[in-house]
Structures are given as structure tokens and as C-alpha cells.
N, C-alpha and C positions, 0 to 999 in steps of 0.2 A: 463502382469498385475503387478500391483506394491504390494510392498510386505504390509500388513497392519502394520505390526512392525513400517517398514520405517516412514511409514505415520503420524502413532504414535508419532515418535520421532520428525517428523519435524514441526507437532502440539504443541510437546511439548518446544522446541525450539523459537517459535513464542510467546504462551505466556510467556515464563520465561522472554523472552526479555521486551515483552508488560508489565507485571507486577512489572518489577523491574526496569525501562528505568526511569530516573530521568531528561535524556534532550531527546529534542523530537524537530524535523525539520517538517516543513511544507514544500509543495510545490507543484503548478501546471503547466500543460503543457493540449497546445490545440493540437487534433493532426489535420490528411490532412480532414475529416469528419465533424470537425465543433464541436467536440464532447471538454469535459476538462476530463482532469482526476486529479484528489488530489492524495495526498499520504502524508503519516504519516512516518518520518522513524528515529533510532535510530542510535547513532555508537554500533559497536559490532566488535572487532578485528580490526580496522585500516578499517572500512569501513562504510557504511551508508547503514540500513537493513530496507527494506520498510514493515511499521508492519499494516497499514492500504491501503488501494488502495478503490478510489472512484469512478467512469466513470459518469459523467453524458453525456448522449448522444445528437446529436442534436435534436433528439424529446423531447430530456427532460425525460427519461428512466434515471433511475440513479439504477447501481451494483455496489455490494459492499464488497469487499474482506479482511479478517484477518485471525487469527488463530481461530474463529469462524464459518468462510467460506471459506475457502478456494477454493475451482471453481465451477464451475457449467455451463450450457452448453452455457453461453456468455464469459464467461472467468476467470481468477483465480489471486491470490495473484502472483506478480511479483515473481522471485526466484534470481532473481539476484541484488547484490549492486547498488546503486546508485550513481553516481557524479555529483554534482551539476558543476564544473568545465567541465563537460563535454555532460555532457545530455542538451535537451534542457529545462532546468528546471525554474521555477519561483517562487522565493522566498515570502511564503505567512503568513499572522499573523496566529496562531493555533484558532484564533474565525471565523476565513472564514473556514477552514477546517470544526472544529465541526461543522458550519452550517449547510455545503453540508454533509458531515455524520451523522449529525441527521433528515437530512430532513425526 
């Protein structure tokens, strides 16, 4: 079981970033399913922290992950950096993102 402190702190983590993040990357990726996923991410220590995660699926089911939601039982907030140098990423305008996350 994970500790609720923990959980606490890594909530709290998420929005300090989301709150006070002054540059913000867009970017999508299809994956083998047909499905997109968004994401929102900031730097933070020499890395790129993913503050929002979007899915829309091939049915068109779209979840939606932050320091708001964090998982639930289709799946949760990335926990790990991002490289766009190395992930299969695609660099997107932040008005396609809000779209798909305010849909």
C-alpha cells in the first residue's frame, strides 16, 4: 500500500510545478492501438516533467491525467521525464492540446 504522506507530497509536487511553470511543451504520440496521447510538460531540474497526459482512444474515449487525477483504473499520470530527443514524440501548438483537454 503506498504511504498517503507520499501521495501527498507527489500531489503536491505536481501542482507547485503546474502553478508556477512559465514555459510549457506540447506534444503527441500515436501508439500500436490507433489510440493519441497529449501531454503537457514543463522542465524541472534538467528534465521535462509531464504535468498534464491526455489519451484519446481509438473509440474516441478520452482520459485524462494531472495533479488533479492522477490514475484511476484505465491508467495514470506518467511518473517518469520525457525526451523529446528520444521518445517517439511530436511536437504540437499548445491550442491542439487545450482542445483535446477540454474536450
Amino acid at each position: 500500500m503506498v504511504d498517503p504522506e507520499r501521495i501527498a507530497e507527489i500531489v503536491a509536487y505536481y501542482r507547485a510545478l503546474d502553478e508556477s511553470a512559465t514555459l510549457r511543451h506540447h506534444f503527441r504520440h500515436a501508439d500500436e492501438e490507433g489510440g493519441l496521447w497529449y501531454v503537457e510538460a514543463v522542465p524541472d531540474r534538467g528534465e521535462l516533467i509531464v504535468l498534464k497526459q491526455a489519451e484519446l482512444t481509438a473509440t474516441g474515449r478520452l482520459h485524462r491525467y494531472s495533479w488533479e487525477h492522477m490514475e484511476d483504473r484505465h491508467g495514470g499520470l506518467t511518473d517518469q521525464a520525457i525526451d523529446p530527443e528520444q521518445d517517439p514524440l511530436e511536437a504540437i501548438p499548445a491550442e491542439e492540446f487545450q482542445r483535446v483537454w477540454t474536450r
